[in-house]
Every structure is written in structure tokens, then in C-alpha cells.
mmCIF file of the N, C-alpha and C atoms, coordinates in Angstrom:
data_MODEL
# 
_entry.id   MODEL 
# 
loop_
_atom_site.group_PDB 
_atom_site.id 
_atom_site.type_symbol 
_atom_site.label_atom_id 
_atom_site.label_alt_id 
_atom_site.label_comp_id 
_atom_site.label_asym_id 
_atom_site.label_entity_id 
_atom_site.label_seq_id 
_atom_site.pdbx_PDB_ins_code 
_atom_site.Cartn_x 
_atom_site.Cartn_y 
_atom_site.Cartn_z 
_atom_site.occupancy 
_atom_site.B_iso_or_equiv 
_atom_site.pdbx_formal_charge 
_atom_site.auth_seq_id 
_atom_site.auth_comp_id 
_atom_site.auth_asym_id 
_atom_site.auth_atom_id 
_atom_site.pdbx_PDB_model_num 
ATOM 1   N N  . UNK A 1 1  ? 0.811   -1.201  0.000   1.00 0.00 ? 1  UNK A N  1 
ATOM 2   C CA . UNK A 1 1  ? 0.000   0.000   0.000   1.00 0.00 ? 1  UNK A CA 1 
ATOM 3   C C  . UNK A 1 1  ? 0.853   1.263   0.000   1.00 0.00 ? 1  UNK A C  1 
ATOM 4   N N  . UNK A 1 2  ? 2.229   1.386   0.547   1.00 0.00 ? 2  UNK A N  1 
ATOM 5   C CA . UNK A 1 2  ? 2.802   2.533   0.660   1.00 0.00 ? 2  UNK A CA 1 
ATOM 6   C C  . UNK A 1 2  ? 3.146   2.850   -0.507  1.00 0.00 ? 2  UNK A C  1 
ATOM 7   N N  . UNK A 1 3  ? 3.326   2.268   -1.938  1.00 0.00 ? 3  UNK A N  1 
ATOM 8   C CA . UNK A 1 3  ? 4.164   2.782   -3.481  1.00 0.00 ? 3  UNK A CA 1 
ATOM 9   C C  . UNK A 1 3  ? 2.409   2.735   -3.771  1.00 0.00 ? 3  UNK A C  1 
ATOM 10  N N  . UNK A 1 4  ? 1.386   2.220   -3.509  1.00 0.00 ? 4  UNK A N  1 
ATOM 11  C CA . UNK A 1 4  ? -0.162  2.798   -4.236  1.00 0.00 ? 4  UNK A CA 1 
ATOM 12  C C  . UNK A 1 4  ? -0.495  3.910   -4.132  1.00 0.00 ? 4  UNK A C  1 
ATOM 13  N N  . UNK A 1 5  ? 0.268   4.863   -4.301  1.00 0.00 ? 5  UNK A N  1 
ATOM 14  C CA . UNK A 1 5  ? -0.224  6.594   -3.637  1.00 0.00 ? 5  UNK A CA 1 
ATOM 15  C C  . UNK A 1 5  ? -1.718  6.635   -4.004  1.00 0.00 ? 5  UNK A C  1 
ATOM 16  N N  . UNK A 1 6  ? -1.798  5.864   -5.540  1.00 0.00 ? 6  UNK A N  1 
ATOM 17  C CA . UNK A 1 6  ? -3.477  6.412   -5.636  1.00 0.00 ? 6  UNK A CA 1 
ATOM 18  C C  . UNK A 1 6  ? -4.489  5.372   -5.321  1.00 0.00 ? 6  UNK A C  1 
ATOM 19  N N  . UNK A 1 7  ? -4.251  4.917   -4.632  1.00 0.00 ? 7  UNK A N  1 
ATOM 20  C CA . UNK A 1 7  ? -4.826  3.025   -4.564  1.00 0.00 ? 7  UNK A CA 1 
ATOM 21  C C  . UNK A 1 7  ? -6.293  3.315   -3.712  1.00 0.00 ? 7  UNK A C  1 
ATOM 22  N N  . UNK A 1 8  ? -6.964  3.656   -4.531  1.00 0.00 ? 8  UNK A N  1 
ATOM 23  C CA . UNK A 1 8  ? -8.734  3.521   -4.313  1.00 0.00 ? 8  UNK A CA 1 
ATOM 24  C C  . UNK A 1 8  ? -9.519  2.315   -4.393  1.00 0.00 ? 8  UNK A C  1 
ATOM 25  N N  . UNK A 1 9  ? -9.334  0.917   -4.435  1.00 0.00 ? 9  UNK A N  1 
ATOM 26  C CA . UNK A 1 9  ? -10.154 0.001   -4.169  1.00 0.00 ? 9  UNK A CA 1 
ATOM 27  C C  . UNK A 1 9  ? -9.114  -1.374  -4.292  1.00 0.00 ? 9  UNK A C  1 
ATOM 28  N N  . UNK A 1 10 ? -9.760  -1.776  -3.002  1.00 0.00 ? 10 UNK A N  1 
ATOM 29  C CA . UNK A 1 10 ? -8.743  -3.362  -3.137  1.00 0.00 ? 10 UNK A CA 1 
ATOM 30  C C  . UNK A 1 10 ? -9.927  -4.505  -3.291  1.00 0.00 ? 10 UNK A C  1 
ATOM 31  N N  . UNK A 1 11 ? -9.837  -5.429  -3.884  1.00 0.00 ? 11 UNK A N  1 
ATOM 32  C CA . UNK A 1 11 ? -10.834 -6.269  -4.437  1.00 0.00 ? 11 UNK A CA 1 
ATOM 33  C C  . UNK A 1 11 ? -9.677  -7.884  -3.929  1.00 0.00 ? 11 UNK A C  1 
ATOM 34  N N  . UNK A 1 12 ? -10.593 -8.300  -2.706  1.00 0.00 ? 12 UNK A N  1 
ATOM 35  C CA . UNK A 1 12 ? -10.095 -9.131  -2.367  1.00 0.00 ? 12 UNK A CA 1 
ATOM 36  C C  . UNK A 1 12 ? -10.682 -10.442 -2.934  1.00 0.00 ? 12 UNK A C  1 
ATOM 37  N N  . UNK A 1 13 ? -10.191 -11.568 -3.294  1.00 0.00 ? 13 UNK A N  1 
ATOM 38  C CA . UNK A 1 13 ? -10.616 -12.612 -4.559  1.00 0.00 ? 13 UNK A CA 1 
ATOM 39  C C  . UNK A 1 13 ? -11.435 -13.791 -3.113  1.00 0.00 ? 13 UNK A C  1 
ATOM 40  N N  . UNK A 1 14 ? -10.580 -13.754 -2.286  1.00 0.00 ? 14 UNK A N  1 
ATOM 41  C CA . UNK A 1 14 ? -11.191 -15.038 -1.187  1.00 0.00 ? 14 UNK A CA 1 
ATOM 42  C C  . UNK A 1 14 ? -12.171 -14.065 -0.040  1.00 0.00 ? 14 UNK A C  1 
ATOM 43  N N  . UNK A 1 15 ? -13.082 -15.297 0.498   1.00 0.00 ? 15 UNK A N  1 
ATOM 44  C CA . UNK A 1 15 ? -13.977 -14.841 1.520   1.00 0.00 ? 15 UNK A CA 1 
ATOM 45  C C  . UNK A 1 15 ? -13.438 -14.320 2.624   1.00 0.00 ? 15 UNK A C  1 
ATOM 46  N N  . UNK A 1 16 ? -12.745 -14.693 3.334   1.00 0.00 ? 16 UNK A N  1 
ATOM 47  C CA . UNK A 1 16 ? -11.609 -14.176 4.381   1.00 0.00 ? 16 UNK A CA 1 
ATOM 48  C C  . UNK A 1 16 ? -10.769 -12.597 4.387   1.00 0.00 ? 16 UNK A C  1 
ATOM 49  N N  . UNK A 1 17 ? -11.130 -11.924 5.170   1.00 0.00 ? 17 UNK A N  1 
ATOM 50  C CA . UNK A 1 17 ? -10.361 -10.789 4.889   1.00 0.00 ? 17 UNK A CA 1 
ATOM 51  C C  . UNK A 1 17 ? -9.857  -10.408 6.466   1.00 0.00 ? 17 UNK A C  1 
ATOM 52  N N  . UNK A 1 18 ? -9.301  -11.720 7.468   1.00 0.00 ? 18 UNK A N  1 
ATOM 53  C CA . UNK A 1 18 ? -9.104  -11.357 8.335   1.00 0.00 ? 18 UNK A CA 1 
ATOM 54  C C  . UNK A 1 18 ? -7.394  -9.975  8.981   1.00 0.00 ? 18 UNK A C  1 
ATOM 55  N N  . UNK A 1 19 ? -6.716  -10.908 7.792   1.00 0.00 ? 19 UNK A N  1 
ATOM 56  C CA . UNK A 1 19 ? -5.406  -10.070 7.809   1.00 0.00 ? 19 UNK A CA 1 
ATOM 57  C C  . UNK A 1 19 ? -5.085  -8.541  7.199   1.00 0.00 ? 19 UNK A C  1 
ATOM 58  N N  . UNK A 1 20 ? -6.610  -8.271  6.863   1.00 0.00 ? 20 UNK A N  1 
ATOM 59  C CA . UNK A 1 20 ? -6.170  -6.458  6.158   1.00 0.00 ? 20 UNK A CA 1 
ATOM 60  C C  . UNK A 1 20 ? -5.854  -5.497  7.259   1.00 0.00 ? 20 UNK A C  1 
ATOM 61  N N  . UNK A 1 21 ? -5.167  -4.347  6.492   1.00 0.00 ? 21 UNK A N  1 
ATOM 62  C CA . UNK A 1 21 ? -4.423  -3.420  7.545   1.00 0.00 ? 21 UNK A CA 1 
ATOM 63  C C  . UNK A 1 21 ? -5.644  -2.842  6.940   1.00 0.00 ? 21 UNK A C  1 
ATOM 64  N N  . UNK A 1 22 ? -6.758  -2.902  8.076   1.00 0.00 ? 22 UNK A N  1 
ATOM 65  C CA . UNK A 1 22 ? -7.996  -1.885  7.914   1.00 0.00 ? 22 UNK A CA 1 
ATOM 66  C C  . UNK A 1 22 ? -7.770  -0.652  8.538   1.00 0.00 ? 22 UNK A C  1 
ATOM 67  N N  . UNK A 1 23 ? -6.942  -0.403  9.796   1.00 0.00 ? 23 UNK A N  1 
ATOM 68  C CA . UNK A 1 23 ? -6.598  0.784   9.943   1.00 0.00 ? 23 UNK A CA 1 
ATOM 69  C C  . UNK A 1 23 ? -6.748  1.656   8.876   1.00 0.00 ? 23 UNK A C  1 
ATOM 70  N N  . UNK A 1 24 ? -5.317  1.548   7.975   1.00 0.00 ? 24 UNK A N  1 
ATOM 71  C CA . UNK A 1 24 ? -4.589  1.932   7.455   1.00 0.00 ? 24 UNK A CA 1 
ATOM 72  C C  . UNK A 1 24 ? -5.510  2.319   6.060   1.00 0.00 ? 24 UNK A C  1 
ATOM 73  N N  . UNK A 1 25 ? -6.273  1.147   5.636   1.00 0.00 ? 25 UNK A N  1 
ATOM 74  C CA . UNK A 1 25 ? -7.202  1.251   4.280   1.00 0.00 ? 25 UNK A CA 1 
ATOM 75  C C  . UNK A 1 25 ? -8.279  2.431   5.122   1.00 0.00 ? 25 UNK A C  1 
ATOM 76  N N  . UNK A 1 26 ? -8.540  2.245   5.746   1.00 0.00 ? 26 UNK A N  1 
ATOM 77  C CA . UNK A 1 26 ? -9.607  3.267   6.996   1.00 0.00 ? 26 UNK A CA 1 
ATOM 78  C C  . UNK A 1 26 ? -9.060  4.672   6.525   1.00 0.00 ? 26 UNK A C  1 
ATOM 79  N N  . UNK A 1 27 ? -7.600  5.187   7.181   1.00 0.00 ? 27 UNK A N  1 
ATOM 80  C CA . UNK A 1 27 ? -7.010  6.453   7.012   1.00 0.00 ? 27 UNK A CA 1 
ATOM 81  C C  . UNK A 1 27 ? -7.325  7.206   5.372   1.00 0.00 ? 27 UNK A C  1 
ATOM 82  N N  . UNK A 1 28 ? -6.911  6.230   4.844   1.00 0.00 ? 28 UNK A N  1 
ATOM 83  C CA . UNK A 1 28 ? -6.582  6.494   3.127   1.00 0.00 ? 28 UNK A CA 1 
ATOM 84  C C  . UNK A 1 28 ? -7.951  6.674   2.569   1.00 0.00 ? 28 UNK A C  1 
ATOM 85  N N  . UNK A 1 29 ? -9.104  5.974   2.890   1.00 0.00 ? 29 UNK A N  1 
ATOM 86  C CA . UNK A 1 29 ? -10.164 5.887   2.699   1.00 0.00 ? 29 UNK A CA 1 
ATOM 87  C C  . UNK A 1 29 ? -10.510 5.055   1.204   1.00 0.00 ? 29 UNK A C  1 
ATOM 88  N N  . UNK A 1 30 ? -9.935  4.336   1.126   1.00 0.00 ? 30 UNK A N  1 
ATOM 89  C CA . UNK A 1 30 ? -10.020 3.156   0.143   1.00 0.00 ? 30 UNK A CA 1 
ATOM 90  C C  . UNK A 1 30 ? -11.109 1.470   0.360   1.00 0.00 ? 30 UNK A C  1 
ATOM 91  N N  . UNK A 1 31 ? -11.532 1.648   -0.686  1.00 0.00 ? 31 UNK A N  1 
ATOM 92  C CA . UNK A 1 31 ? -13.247 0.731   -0.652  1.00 0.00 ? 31 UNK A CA 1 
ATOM 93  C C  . UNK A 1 31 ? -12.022 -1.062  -0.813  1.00 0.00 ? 31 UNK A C  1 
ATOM 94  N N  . UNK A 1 32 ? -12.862 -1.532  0.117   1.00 0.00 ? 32 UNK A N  1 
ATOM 95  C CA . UNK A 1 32 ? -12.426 -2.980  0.575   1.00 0.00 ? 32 UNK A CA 1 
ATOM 96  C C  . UNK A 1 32 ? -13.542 -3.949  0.032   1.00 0.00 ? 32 UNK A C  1 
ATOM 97  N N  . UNK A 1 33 ? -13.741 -4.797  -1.526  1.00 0.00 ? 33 UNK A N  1 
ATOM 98  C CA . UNK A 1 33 ? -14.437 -5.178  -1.201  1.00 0.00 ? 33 UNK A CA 1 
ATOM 99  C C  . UNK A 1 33 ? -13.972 -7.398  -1.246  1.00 0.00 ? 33 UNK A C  1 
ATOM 100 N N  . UNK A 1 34 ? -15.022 -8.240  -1.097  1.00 0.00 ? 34 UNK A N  1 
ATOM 101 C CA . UNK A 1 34 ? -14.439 -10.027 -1.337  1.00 0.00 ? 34 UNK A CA 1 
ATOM 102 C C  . UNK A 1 34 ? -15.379 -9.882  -2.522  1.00 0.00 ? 34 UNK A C  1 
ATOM 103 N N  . UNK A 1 35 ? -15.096 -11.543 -2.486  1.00 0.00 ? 35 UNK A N  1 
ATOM 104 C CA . UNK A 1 35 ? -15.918 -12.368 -3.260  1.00 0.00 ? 35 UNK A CA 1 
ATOM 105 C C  . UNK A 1 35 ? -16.518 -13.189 -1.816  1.00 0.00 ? 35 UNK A C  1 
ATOM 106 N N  . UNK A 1 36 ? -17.217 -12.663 -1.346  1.00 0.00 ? 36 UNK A N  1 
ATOM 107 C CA . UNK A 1 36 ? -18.431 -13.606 -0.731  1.00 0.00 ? 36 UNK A CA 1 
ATOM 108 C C  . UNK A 1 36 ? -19.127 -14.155 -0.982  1.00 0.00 ? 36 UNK A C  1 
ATOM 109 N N  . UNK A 1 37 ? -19.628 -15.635 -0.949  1.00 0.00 ? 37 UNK A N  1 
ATOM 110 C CA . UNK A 1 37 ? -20.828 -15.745 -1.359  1.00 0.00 ? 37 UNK A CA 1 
ATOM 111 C C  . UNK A 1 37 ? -20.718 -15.969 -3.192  1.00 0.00 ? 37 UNK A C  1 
ATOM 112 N N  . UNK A 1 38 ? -19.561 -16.211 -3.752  1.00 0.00 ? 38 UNK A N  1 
ATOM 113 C CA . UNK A 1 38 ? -19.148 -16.110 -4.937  1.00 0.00 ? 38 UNK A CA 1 
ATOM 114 C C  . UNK A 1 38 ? -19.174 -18.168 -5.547  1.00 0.00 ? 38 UNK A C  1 
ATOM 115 N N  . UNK A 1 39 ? -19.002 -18.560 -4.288  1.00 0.00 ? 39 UNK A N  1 
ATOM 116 C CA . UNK A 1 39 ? -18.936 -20.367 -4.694  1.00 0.00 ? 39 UNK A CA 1 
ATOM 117 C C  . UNK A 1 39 ? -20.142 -20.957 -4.077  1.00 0.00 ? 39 UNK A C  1 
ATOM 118 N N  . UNK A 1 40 ? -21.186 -20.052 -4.002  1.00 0.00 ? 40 UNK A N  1 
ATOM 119 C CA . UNK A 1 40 ? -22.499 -20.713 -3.355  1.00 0.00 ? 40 UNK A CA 1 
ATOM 120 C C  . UNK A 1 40 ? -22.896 -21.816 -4.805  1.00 0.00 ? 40 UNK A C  1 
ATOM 121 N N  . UNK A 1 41 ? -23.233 -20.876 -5.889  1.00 0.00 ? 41 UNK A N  1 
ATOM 122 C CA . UNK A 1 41 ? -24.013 -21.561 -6.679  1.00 0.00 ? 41 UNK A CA 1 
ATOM 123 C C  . UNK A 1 41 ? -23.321 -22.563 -7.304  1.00 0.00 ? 41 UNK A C  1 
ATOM 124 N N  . UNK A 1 42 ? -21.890 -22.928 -7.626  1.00 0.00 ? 42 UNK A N  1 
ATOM 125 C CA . UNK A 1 42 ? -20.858 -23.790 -8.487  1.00 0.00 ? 42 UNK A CA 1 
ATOM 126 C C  . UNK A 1 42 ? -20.789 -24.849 -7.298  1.00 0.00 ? 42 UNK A C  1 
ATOM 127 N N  . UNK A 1 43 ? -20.795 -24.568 -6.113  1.00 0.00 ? 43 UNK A N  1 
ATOM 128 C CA . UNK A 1 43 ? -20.806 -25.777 -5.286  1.00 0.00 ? 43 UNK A CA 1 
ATOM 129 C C  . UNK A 1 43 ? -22.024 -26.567 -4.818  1.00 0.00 ? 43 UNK A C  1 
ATOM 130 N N  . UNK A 1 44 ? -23.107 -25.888 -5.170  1.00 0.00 ? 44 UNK A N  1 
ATOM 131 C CA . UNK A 1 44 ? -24.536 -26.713 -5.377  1.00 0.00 ? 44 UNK A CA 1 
ATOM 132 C C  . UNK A 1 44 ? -24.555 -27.074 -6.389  1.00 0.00 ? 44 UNK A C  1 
ATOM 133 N N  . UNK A 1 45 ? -24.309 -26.996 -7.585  1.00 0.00 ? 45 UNK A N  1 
ATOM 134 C CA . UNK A 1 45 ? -24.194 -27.637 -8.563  1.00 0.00 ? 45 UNK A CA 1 
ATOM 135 C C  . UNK A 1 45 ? -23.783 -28.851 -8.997  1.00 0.00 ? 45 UNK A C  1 
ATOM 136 N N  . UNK A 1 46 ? -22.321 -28.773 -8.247  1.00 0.00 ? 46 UNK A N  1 
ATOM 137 C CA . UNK A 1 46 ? -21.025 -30.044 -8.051  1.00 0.00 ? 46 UNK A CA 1 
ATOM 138 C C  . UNK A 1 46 ? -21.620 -30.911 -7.200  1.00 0.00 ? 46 UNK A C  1 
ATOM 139 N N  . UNK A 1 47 ? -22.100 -30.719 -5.940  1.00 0.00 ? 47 UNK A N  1 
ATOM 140 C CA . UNK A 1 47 ? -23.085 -31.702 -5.148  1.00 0.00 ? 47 UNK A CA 1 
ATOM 141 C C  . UNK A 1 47 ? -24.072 -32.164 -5.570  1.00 0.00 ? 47 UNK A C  1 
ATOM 142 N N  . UNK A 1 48 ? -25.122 -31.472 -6.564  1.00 0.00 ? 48 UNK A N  1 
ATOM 143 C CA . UNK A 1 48 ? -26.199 -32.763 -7.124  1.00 0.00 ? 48 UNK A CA 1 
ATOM 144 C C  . UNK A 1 48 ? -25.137 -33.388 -8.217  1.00 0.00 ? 48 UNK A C  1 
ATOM 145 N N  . UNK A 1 49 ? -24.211 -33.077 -8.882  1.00 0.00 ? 49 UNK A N  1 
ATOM 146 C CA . UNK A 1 49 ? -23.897 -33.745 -9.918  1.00 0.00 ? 49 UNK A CA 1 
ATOM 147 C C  . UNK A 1 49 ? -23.123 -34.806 -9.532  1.00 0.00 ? 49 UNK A C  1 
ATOM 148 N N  . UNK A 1 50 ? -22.599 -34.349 -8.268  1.00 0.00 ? 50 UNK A N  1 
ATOM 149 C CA . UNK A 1 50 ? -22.091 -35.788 -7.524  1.00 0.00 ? 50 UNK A CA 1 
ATOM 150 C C  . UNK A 1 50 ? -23.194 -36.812 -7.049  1.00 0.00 ? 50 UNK A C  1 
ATOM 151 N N  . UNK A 1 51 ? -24.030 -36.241 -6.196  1.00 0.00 ? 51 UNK A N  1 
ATOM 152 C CA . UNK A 1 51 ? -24.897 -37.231 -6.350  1.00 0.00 ? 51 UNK A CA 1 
ATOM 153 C C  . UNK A 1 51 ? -25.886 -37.915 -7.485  1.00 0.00 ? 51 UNK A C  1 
ATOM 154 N N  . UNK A 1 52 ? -25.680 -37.252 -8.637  1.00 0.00 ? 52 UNK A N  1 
ATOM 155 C CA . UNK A 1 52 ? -26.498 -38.155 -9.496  1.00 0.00 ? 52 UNK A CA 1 
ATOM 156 C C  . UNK A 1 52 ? -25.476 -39.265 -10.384 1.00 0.00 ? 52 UNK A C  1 
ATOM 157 N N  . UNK A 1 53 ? -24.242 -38.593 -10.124 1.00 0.00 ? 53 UNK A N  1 
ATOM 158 C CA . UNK A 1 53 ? -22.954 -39.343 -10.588 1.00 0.00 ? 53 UNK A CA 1 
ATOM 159 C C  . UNK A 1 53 ? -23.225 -41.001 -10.153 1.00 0.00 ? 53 UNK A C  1 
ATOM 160 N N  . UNK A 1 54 ? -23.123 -40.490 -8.427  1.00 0.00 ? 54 UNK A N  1 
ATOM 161 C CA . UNK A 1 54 ? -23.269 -41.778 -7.621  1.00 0.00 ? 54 UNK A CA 1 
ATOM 162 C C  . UNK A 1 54 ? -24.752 -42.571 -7.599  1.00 0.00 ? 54 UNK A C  1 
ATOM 163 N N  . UNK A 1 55 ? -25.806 -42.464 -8.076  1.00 0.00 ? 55 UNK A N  1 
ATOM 164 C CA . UNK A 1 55 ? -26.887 -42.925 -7.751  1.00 0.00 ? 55 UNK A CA 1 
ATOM 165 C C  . UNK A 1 55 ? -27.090 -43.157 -8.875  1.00 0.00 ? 55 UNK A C  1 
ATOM 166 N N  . UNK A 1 56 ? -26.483 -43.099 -10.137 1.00 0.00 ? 56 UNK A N  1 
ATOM 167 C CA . UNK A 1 56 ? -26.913 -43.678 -11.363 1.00 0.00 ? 56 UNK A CA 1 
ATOM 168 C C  . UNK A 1 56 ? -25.841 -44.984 -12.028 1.00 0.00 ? 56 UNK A C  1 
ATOM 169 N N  . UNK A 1 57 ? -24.729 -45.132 -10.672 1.00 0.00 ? 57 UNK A N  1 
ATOM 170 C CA . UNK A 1 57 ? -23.399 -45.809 -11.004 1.00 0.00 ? 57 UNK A CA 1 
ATOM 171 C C  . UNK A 1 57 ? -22.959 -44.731 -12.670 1.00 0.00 ? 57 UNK A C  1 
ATOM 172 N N  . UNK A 1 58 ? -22.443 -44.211 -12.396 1.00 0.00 ? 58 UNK A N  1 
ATOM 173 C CA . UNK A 1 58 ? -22.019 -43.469 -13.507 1.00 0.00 ? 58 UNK A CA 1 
ATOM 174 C C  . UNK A 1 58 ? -20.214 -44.300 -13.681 1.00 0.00 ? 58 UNK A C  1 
ATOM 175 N N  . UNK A 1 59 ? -19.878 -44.463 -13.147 1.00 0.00 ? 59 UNK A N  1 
ATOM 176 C CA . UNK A 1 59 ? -18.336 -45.000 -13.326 1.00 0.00 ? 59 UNK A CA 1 
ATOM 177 C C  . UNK A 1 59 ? -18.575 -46.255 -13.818 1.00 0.00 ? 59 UNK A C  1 
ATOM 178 N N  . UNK A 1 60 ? -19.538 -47.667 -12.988 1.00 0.00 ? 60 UNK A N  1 
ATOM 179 C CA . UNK A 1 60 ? -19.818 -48.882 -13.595 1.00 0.00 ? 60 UNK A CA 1 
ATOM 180 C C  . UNK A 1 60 ? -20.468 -48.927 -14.909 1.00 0.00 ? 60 UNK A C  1 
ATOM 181 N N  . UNK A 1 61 ? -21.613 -47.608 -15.311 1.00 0.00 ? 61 UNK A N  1 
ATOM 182 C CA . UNK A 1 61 ? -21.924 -47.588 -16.770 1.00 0.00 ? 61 UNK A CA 1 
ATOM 183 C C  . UNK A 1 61 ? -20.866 -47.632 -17.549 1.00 0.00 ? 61 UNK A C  1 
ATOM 184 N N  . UNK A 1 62 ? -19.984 -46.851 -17.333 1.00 0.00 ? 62 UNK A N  1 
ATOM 185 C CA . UNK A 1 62 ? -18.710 -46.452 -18.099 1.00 0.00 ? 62 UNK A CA 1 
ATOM 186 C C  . UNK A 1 62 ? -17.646 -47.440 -18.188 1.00 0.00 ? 62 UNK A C  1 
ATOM 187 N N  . UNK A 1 63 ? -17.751 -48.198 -17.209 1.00 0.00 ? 63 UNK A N  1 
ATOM 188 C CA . UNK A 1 63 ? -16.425 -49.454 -17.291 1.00 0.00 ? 63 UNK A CA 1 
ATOM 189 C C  . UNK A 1 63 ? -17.644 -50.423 -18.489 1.00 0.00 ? 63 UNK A C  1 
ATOM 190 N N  . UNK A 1 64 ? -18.465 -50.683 -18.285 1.00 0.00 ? 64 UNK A N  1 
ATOM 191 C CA . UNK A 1 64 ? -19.862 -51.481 -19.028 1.00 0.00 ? 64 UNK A CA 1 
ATOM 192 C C  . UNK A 1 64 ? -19.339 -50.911 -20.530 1.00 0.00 ? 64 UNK A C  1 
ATOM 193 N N  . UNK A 1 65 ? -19.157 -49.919 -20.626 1.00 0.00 ? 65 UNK A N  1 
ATOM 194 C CA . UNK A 1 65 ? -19.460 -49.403 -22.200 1.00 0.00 ? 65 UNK A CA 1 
ATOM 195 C C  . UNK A 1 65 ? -18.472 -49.704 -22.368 1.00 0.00 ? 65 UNK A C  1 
# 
């Protein structure tokens, strides 16, 4: 942050933002924002597709074919 003289928004990629120098982003007055809430829908997705994976034997069809 000290060589960002103009550094107006930090865009943090993970849910976690326990380690920011919020002080410091506080003083400068620079917008903090995550990705919260960003792997809700891709990980409901992956879970029915796992379960229909598993409940249709999807691997034994495939050794079969």
C-alpha cells in the first residue's frame, strides 16, 4: 500500500479478509471489497452432480461401455 499513492479500491478474490491493515485502508479511505458468497451456486451444482454421478453408477456404466 505505501508505493499505491493512488490506490482507491482493493478487491479481495477469497472470503476471508481477516489479515487487512484496515486501519490503514480506513485512514486512506479506500473501498475494501471479497468475493463472498461467490462459490455458493458452483458448489450446489457439483453436489447434485455428484450425487447423481453416484446414484446412477455413472463409473460402472462407463467401465460397461
Amino acid at each position: 500500500m505505501q508505493k499505491a499513492a493512488n490506490l482507491k479500491w482493493i478487491m479481495v478474490m477469497s472470503a476471508g479478509m481477516e489479515i487487512m491493515p484496515f486501519k490503514a485502508i480506513e485512514e486512506r479511505g479506500i473501498m475494501v471489497t471479497n468475493a463472498r458468497g461467490i462459490h455458493k451456486i458452483p458448489m450446489a451444482e457439483y453436489t447434485i452432480g455428484m450425487l447423481l454421478q453416484y446414484e446412477k453408477k455413472l463409473k460402472l456404466l462407463m467401465k460397461n461401455e
